[in-house]
N, C-alpha and C positions, 0 to 999 in steps of 0.2 A: 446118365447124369445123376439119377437118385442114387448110387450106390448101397443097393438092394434097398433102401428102405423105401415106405407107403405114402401115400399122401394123408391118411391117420396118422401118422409115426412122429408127425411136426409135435404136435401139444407134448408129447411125452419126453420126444427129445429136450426140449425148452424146460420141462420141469427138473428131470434129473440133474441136466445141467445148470441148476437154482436161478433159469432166466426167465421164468412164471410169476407175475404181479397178481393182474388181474387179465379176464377172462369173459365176454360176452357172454350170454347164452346164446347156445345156438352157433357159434363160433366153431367149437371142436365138429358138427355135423356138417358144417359148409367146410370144412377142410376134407373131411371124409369121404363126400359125396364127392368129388369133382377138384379139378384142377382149378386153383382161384389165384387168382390177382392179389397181391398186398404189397402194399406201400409203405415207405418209410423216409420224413423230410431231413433232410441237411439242408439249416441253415450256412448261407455263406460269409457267415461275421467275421472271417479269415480265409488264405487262400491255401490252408491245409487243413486236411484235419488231424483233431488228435486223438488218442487214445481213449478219449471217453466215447467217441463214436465209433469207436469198434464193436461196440456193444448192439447198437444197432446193423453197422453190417456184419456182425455174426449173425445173428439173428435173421439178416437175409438171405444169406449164406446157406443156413439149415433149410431155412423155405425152397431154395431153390432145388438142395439136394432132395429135398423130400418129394420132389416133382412139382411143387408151384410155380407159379407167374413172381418173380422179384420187381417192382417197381423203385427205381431208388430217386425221389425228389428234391433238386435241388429248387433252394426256395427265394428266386432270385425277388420274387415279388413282396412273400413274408418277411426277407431278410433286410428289404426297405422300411419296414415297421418296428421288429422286436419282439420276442417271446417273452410275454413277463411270467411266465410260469416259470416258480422258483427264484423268481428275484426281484429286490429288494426297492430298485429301483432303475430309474428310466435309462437303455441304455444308448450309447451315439448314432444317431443313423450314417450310414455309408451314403460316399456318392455313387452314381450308378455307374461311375468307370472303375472303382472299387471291387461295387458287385459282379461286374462283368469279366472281370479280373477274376476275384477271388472264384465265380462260377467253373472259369476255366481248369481252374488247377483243382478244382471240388472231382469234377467231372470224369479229370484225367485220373485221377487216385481213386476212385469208384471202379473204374474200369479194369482195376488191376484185383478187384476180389471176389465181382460177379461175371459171369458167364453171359456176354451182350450178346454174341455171335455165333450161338448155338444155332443148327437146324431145328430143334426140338420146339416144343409148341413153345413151353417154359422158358424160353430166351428171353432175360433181364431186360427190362426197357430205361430209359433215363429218360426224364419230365423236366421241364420249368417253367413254373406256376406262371413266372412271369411272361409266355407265350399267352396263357388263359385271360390274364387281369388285366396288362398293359391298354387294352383298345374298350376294357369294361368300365363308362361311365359312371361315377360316384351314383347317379342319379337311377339309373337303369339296376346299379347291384341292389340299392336301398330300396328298389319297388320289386323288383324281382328274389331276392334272396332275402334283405332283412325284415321284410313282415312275415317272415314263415318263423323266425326264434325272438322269443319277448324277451323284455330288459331282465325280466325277474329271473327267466331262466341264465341268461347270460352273468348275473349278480350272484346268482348262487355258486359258480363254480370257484374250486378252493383257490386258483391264481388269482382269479379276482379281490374273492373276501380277504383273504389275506392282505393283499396290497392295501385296498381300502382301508384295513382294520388296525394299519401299522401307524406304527411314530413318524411315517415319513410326510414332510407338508406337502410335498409335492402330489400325494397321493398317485392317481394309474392318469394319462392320457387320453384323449377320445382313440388316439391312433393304436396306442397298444387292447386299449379297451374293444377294440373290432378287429383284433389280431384272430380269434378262436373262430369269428365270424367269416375269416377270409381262409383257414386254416378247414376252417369246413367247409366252405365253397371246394376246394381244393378236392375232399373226396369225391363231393358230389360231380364233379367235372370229372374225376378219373373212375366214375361208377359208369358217367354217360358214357364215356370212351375208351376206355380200357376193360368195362364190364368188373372193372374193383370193388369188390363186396371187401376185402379188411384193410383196414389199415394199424400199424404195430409203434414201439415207441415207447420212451422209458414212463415209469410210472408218475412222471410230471404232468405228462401229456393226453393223462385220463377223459380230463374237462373237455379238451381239445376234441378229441377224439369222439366222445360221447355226440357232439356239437355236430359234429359230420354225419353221424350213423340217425342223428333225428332230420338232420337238413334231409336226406337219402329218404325216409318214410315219409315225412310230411309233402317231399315235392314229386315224387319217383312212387312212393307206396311200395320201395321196393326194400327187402332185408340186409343191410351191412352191418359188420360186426368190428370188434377191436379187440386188443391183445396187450398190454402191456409187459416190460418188463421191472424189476427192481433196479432202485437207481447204486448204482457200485459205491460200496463205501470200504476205508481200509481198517482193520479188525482192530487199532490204534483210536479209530475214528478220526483221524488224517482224512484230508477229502483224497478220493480217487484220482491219480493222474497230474498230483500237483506237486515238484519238487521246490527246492531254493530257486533255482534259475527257470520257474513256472512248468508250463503246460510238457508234456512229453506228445511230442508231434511228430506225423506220421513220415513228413518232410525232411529230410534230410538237410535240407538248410538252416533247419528251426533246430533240429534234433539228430545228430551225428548217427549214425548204425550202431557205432561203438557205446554211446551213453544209452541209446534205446536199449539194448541189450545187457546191459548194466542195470537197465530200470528193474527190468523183469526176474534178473539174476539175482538181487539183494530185496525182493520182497520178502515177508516173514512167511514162515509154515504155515500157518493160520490163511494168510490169505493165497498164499501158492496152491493151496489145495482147494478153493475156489475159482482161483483165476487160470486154474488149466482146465476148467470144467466150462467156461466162459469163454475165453480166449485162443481157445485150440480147434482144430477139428477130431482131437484124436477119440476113438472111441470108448465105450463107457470100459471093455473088460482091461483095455489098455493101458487107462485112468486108474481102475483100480489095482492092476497088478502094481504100478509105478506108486501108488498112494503104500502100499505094504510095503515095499520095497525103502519107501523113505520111512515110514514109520521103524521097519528093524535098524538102520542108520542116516538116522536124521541127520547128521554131520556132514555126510557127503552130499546135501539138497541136489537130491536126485527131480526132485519135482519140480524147484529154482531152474536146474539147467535145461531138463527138458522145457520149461515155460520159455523157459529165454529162446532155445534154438527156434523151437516151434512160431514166435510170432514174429523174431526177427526173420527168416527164410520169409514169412508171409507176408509181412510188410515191405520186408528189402528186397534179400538174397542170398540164396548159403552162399554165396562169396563173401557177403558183407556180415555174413556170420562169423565165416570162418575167420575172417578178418579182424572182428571183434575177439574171437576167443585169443587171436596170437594176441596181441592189443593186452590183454587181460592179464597173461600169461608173462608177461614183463615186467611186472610188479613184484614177480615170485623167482621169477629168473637169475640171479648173481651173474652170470657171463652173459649177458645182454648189449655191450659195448655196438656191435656190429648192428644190429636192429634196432638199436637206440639212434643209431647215425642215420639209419634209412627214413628214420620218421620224419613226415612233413611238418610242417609246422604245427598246421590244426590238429593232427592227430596228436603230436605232443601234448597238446595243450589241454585235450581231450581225456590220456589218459592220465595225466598230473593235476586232473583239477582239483583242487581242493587244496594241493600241496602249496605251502610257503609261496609266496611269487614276492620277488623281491628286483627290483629296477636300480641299475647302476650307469650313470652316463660313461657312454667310452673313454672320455678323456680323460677320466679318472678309473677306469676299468685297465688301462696302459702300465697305470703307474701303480697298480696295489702290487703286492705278492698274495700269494695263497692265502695265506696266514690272513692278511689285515682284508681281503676278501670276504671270506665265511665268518668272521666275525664282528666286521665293522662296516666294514658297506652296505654286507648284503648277512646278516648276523645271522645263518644257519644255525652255526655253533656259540655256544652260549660265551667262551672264553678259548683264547690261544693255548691255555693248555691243553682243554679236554681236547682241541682239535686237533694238538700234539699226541693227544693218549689213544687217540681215535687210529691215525695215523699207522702208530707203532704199532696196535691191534690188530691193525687188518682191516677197520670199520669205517674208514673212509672210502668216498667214491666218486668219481665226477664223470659224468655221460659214459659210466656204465665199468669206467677202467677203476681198478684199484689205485688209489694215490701209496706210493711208496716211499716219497719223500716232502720235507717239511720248507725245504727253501725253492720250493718253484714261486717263478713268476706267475701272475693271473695271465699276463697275455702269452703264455707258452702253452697253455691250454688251448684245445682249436671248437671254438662255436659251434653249436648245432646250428643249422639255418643261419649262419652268421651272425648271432646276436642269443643263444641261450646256453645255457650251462645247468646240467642236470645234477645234483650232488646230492649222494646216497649217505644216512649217518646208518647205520647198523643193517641192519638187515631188510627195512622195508620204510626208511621214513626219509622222503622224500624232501626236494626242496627246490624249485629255479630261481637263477639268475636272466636278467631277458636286462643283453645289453641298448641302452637308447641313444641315437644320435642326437 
């Protein structure tokens, strides 16, 4: 399971790969020494996750290959309060058939990138908090847990002061305000039980973190340590992970194989040569043969597509890779007629997005011709000539066929999915028609 590397080999992996924050003392020798336990929470404020929490299951990823213990925490109990670290303000609580929900489908997509079912001692475990908290009286956590950490300490941490120090009137909650307090009960519970000396987590989660490894000495007298990493930003300063149509998620409901793979395929050199050092497992001499390789021809983003296949197979499937590339590869195509016709709908719509969409009722989609089609119903083309000049060129095209002629009917044309029309003006600019009843 370690493939060849050490139980040392974690801290060094995490630095080359630039996913090194901060750093306990004493951290890197409980790694060295022995097999350890570490943890890492997912919140479930949705029932997928995205792409920015890949960061932390890489990261547990590497722990495991390096011979550790993976704890992956889903936080059905935290995820009843809110992490205000890093934000601005207070945000919805879920109901608990929500959470129960969204746990499940947390849980299920976990299981698809750590190793549960190993024989090996190092067999990933899955936690939720809310087994620990649910039957733990307000009254019993507040004599037993909250007089071991004072206000003063709890005020100083940056989530806090921040919130406090802001423009907002609503200032922080008592609820999210004892978020870091129940967040470090959490290690403590999984020190008692699991024998968890680390817990890991992006460089928001410092406060957090520090909050548990003091609840662990002051009640236990025992040593835990933390790990963070740097939180992903894109080289633009664009936030990580966030297009037009939001979040890129891991779920295929939320985020097609096709557009995932698209994400990965059109980031910039700048951050491709980051994000395969992050997001891959591949290794460091592999990384940099592929990094030369793109620097003598940056044109062909040799580093783009290895990104793309690489996290698409990991998340999806090289089916839904390869699925993606054909997908892709139709945009570049000219004799595409016959695989233009096989597309279902969503893929259509999937890989046209952005083009023109233009809505024509049938009953008037009957009665156009070509002609008053593409330029007045559904105004692809700017004027009946050009779309005459287009025509005679060679440069018109509709679901994928050459138009040859200027006096077709609209309805002598035959639908995709019964109701769309894909028309090509030159060589790659797209445009639909999606007829409505």
């Amino acid at each position: 399971m370690n493939n060849g590397l050490n139980k040392s080999d974690f801290i060094e992996e995490l630095k080359w790969r630039g996913m090194l924050h901060d750093i306990m003392v004493g951290a890197e020798e409980q790694l060295g020494k022995e097999m350890t336990t570490g943890y890492i929470g997912f919140d479930p404020t949705a029932d997928s996750l995205h792409i920015g929490h890949l960061v932390g299951v890489m990261i547990l990823k590497h722990f495991q290959r390096c011979g550790h213990r993976p704890a992956a925490l889903v936080g059905g109990a935290t995820g009843m309060i809110g992490d205000p670290s890093m934000k601005s303000s207070e945000r919805n609580l879920l109901s608990e058939e929500t959470l129960r929900h969204n746990l499940g489908c947390l849980e299920k997509q976990l299981r698809r990138f750590l190793d549960f079912e190993s024989k090996l001692p190092n067999a990933a475990v899955m936690v939720n908090n809310y087994d620990w908290m649910k039957d733990y009286s307000f009254l019993d956590f507040t004599r037993d847990v909250g007089k071991h950490i004072t206000v003063n300490y709890m005020m100083a941490k940056d989530s806090v002061r921040k919130r406090l120090s802001g423009d907002e009137r609503e200032g922080m909650s008592f609820t999210e305000f004892t978020y870091q307090l129940i967040q470090g009960y959490d290690f403590l519970h999984l020190f008692r039980t699991l024998g968890c000396r680390m817990q890991m987590g992006g460089s928001d989660q410092w406060g957090n973190i520090t909050t548990g490894t003091e609840l662990i000495r002051r009640m236990e007298g025992g040593a835990a340590f933390g790990i963070t990493c740097p939180l992903i930003t894109k080289a633009d300063g664009g936030k990580f992970g966030k297009t037009e149509s939001g979040n890129v998620w891991l779920d295929p409901r939320y985020t097609s194989p096709y557009k995932f793979y698209q994400f990965w395929l059109n980031v910039s050199d700048e951050d491709a040569k980051k994000y395969i050092r992050i997001f891959t497992m591949l290794d460091r001499a592999t990384i940099a043969a592929l990094s030369g390789e793109h620097e003598l021809n940056p044109h062909l983003r040799i580093l783009q597509k290895t990104l793309a296949r690489e996290v698409t197979c990991m998340v999806h499937s090289e089916a839904d890779y390869n699925n993606a590339v054909e997908l892709s590869m139709l945009l570049f195509d000219k004799d595409n007629a016959e695989k233009i016709a096989m597309l279902d709908e969503a893929a259509l719509l999937d890989v046209f997005d952005g083009a023109p969409l233009f809505e024509v009722p049938r009953e008037m989609f009957l009665t156009l011709s070509l002609l008053d089609l593409f330029t007045s119903a559904a105004p692809a083309i700017s004027s009946k000539s050009e779309l005459r000049k287009l025509i005679r060129g060679g440069g018109f095209a509709v679901n994928g066929e050459k138009i040859t002629g200027e006096n077709l009917d609209a309805r002598d044309m035959k639908l995709l999915r019964g109701k769309y029309l894909l028309a090509r003006k030159g060589k790659k600019e797209y445009s639909l028609v999606r007829i409505t009843d």
